[in-house]
C-alpha atoms as one frame of an Amber mdcrd trajectory, in Angstrom:
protein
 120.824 119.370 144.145 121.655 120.671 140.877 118.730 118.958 139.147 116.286
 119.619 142.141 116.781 123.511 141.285 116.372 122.623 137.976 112.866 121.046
 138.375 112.267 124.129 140.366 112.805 126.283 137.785 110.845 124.269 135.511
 107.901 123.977 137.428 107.992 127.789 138.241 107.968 128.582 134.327 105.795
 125.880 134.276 103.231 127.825 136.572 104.484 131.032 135.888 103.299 129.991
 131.799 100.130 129.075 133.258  99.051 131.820 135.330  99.978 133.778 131.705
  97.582 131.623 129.983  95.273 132.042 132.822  95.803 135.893 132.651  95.589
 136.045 128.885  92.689 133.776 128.943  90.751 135.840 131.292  91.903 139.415
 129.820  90.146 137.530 126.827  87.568 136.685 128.028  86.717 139.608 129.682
  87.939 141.770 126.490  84.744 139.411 125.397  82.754 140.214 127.649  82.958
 144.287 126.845  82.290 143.186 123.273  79.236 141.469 123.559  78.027 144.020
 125.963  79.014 146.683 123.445  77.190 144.552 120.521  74.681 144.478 123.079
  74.686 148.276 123.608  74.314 149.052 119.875  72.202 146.876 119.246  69.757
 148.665 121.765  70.960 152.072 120.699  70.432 150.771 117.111  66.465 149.790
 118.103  66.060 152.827 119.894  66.965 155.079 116.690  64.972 152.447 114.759
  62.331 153.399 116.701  62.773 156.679 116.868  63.355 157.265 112.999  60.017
 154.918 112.748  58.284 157.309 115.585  59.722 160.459 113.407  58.458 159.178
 110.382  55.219 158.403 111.851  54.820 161.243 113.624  55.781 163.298 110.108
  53.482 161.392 107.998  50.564 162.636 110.467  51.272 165.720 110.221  51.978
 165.067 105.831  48.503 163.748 106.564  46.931 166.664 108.539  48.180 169.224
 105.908  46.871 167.179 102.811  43.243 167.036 104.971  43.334 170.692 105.909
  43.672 171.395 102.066  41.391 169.007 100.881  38.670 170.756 103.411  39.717
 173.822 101.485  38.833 172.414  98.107  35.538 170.823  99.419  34.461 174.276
 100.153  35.601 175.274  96.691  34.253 172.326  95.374  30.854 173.262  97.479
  30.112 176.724  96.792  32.392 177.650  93.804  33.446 174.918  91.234  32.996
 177.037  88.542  31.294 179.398  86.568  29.568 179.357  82.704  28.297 181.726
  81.071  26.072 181.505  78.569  24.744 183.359  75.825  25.422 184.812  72.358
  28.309 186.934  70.815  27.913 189.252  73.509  29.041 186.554  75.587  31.717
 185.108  73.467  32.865 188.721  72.985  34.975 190.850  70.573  37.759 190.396
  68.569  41.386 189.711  70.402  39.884 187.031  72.448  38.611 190.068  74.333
  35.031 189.033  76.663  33.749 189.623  79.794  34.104 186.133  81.118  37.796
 186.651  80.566  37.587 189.734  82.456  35.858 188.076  85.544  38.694 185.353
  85.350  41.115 187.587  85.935  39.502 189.255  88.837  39.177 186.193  90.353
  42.145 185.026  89.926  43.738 188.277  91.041  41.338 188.805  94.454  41.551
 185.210  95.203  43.331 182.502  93.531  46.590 184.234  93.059  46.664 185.296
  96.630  45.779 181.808  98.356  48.691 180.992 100.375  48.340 177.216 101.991
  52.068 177.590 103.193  51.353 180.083 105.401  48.663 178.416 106.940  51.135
 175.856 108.024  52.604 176.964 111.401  56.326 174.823 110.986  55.931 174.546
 107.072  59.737 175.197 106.741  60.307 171.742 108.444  58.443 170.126 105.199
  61.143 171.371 102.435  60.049 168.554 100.251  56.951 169.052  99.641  55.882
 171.080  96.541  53.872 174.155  98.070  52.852 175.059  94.620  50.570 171.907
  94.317  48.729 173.184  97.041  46.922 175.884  94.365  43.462 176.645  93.846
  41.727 177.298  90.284  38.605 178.588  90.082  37.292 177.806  85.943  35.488
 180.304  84.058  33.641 179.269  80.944  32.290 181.020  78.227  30.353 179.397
  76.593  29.084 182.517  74.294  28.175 181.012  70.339  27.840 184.178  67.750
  24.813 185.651  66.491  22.447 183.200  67.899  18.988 183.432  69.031  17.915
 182.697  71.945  16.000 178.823  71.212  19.538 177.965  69.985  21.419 179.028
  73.276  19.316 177.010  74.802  19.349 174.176  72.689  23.151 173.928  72.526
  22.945 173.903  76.521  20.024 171.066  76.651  18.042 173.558  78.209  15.585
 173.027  75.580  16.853 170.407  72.903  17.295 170.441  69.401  15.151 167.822
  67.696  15.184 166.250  64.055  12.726 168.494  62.069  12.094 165.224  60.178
  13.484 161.636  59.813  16.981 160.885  59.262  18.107 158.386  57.198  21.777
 157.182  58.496  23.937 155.549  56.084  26.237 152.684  56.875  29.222 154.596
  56.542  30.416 158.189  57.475  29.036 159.609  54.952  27.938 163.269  55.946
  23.422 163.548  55.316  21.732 166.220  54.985  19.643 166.356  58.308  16.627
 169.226  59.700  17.087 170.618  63.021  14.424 172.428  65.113  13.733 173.639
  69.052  11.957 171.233  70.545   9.602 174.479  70.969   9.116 173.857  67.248
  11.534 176.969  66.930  13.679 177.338  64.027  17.471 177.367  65.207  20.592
 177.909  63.703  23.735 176.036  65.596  27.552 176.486  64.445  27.515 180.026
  63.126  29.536 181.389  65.793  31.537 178.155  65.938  31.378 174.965  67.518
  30.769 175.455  71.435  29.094 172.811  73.100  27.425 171.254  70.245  29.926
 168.309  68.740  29.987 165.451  69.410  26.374 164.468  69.364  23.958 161.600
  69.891  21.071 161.172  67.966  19.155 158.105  69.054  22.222 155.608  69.466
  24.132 157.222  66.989  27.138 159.173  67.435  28.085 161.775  65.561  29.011
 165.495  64.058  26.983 168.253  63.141  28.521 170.407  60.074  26.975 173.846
  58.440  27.482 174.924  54.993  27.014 178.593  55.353  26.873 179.012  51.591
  23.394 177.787  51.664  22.029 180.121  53.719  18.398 181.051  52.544  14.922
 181.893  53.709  14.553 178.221  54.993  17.755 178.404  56.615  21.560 176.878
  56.724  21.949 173.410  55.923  23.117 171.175  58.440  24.680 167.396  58.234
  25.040 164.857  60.180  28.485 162.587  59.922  28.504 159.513  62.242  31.627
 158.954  64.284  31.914 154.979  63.037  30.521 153.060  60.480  27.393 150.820
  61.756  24.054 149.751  60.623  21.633 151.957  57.953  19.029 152.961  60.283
  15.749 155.616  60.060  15.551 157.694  63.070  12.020 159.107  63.269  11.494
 162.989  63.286  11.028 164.367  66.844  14.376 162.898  68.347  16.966 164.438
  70.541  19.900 165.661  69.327  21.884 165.082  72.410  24.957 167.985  72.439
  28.069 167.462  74.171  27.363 170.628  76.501  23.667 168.874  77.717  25.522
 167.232  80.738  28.435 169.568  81.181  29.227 172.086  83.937  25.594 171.685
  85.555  27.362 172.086  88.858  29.011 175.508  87.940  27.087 179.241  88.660
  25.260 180.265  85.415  25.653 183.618  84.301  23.071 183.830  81.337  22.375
 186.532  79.099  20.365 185.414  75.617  17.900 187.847  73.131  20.014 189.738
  71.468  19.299 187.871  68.951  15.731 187.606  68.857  13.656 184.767  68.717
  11.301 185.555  71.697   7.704 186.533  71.146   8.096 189.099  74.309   9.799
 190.373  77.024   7.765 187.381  79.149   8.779 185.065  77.019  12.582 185.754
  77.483  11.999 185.894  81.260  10.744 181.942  80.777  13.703 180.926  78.615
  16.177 182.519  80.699  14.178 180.577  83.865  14.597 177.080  81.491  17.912
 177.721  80.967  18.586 178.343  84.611  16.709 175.291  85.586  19.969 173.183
  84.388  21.889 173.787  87.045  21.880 171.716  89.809  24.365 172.865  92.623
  23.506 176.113  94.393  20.509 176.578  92.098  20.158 180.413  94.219  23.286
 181.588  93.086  23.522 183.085  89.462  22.895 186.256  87.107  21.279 187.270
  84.409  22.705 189.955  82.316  20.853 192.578  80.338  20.596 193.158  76.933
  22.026 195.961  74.897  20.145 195.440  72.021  16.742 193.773  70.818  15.904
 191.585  67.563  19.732 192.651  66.232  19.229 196.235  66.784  19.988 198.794
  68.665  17.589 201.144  68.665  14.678 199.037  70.003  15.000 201.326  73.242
  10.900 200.559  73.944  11.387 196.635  73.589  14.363 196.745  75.997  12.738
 198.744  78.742  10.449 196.353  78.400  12.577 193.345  78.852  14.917 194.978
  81.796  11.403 195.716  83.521  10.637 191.737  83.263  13.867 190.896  84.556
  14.515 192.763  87.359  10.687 191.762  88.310  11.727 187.722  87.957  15.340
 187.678  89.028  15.896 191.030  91.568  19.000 192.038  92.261  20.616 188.687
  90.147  19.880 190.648  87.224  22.374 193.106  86.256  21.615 196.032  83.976
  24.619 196.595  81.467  22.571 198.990  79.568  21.770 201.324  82.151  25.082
 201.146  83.673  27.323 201.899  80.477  24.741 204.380  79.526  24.747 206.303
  83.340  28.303 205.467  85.056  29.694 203.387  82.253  31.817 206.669  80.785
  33.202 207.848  83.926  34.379 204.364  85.066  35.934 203.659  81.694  37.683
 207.070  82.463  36.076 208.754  79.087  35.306 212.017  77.806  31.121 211.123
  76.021  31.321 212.191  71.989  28.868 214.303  71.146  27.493 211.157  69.457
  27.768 209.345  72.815  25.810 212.288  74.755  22.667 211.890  71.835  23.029
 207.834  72.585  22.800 208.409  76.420  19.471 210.242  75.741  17.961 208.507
  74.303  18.926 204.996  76.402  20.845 203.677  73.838  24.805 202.523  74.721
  27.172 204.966  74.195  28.975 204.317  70.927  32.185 204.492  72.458  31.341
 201.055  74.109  30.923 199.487  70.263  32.699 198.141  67.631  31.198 200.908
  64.896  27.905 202.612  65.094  24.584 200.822  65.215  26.826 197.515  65.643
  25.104 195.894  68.341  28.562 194.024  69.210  30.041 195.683  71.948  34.219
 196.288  72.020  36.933 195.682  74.565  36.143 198.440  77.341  33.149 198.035
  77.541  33.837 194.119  78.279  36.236 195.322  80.875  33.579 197.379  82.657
  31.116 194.293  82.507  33.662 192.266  83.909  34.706 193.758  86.866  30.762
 194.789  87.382  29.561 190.970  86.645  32.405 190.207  89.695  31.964 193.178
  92.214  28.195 191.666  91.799  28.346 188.413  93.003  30.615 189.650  95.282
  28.027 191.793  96.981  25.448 188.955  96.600  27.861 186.643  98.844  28.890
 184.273  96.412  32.382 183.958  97.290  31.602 184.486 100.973  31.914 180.561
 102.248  35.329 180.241 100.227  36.720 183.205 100.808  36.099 182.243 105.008
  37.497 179.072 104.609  40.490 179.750 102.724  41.360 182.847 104.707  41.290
 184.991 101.870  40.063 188.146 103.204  42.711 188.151 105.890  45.220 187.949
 103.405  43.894 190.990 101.615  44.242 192.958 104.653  47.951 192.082 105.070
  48.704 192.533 101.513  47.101 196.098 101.035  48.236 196.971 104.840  52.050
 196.226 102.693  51.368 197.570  99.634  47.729 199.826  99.112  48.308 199.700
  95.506  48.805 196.187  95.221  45.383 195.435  93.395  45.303 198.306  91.209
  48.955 197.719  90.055  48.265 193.874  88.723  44.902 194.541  87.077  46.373
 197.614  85.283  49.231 195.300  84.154  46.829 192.554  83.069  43.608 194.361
  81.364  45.849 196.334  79.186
């Protein structure tokens, strides 16, 4: 009896041990089971934010994408109507001393009524949610060039632009080495011309033939005939005799053909009449090839080198305004008639006699009977060379697509003075 309860007992720990495996073995299993459908369940939540991060990324890339293209249609338009601006011409172009000129001037107008006020960002509707991106990238420059060379004449403008190229006077013998020779420049007119005496702009490097090379001056020479000139080639090469009636080639022939020309050329002489000056001006403007309506001429203040030659220069603002219209911009008249009042001056009695008699007030020179013209009256030129093309629609395209006028409205709506304040600050 005694061992039949004691096979009892160990059968029911027997089972009772078994149904605990069995337990055990199914809280396992099912413990398992939650697992794997967890795994499972992150594994699909991990997809999903895959996705989603993939989807976001996408989806901000787009819109990365859509901001680059909506600037890059900006620039096309600036790259369309307004890539630039050069002005050529002589000293009166290249201006006074303190790196003081009118192209300078009309850079800073720009810049202050347009490139300093373009605001990309705030064409962007949700540009706070793109914190990494470097809004001042997103600029716009608009160059100005001057491109102004001394006391030259007017065949030499035009030769250092390609407008009419210099050619060797006679043939030039190039050494083997870079040895500087003596070489003869003329227009291709047959014009005498005299590069490099208001410093090198435009002219080196050059090409003559299939030689490379610098021009030099020595100013010391200077004589009836003219300054010497030499030619140095850039690397040593073959002797060779280039015959007389070549090319020389300048490095401003192919440059900034694209930009808006703002010429003015003559004071200088070297025209045969006010006719003649109105067909050099033309050749000159013939070189550019973007927006070939859109330029200006600017008038002279002096003729031959002097600035009493009142008769010749009626003459020549007659022509001009005949050939170019309203593209041609009298500085003469203007400094002589509002020029005082503008500048906010009091006329000298000397000033009153100049105004007479046409001639520019001599408070708009660098000394009497200079013909070189000082800093306020580049100022005035400046602004009047700007407010100009302005009026003639030259910014109009640019100005539309880059919302530019709007922003002017909010910005002297804020602050009237706004304008007035910075170009005080800068034209000091």
């Amino acid at each position: 009896m005694w061992e039949d309860n004691r096979r009892k007992k160990i059968i029911m720990n027997i089972v009772l041990a078994l149904l605990i495996l069995a337990l055990i073995a199914g809280l396992g299993f099912a413990m398992l089971s939650v697992r794997r459908q967890t795994q499972a369940h992150d594994e699909q939540l991990s997809e999903i934010y895959v996705q989603q991060q993939q989807e976001q990324s996408a989806a901000r890339q787009e819109s990365v994408d859509a901001i680059q293209t909506e600037y890059d249609k900006d620039m096309q338009t600036v790259a369309d109507y307004l890539p630039g601006i050069v002005c050529w011409g002589d000293s009166i172009t290249q201006g006074s001393a303190g790196n003081i000129s009118y192209p300078a001037v009309l850079k800073t107008y720009l810049d202050t009524y347009f490139c300093d006020i373009y605001d990309f960002r705030s064409s962007i509707e949700n540009a706070e949610d793109f914190s990494r991106l470097k809004w001042d990238d997103y600029r716009v420059n608009v160059p100005v060039v001057n491109m102004g060379g001394g006391p030259e004449d007017s065949y030499t403008v035009l030769g250092r632009c390609g407008a009419i190229p210099y050619v060797l006077g006679q043939d030039l013998a190039v050494p083997a080495d870079t040895e500087p020779v003596e070489i003869k420049l003329l227009s291709e007119s047959g014009k005498a011309v005299s590069p490099l005496t208001g410093g090198n702009v435009g002219v080196n490097g050059v090409r003559i033939g299939d030689v490379e090379g610098t021009l030099s001056i020595d100013s010391s020479a200077y004589a009836y005939a003219g300054y010497r000139y030499y030619f140095t080639r850039s690397t040593p090469g073959e002797e060779m005799l280039i015959p007389s009636g070549t090319v020389v080639e300048t490095a401003a022939t192919d440059q900034f053909k694209d930009y808006i020309h703002i010429v003015c050329i003559g004071t200088y002489g070297n025209y045969t009449g006010a006719d003649d000056l109105v067909q050099q001006t033309k050749a000159l403007l013939a070189r550019q090839t973007l927006n070939s309506d859109r330029f200006l001429v600017i008038g002279l203040c002096s003729a031959n080198g002097y600035t009493s030659s009142t008769y010749a220069l009626d003459a020549i603002d007659t022509a001009m305004l005949q050939a170019f219209g309203n593209r041609y911009v009298n500085v003469r008249k203007y400094l002589c008639e509002d020029g005082m009042a503008d500048a906010g001056l009091t006329p000298t009695n000397i000033d009153k006699i100049c105004i007479a008699a046409n001639r520019v007030p001599v408070s708009f020179t660098t000394s009497t009977n200079s013909v070189e013209l000082n800093g306020k009256a580049y100022q005035l030129i400046g602004k009047l060379v700007y407010d100009r093309m302005e009026s003639l629609g030259y910014f109009d395209e640019v100005f539309e697509e880059l919302g530019i006028k709007d922003t002017t409205r909010q910005i002297l709506k804020d602050d009237p003075d706004y304008f007035t304040r910075i170009l005080s600050n800068t034209l000091k």
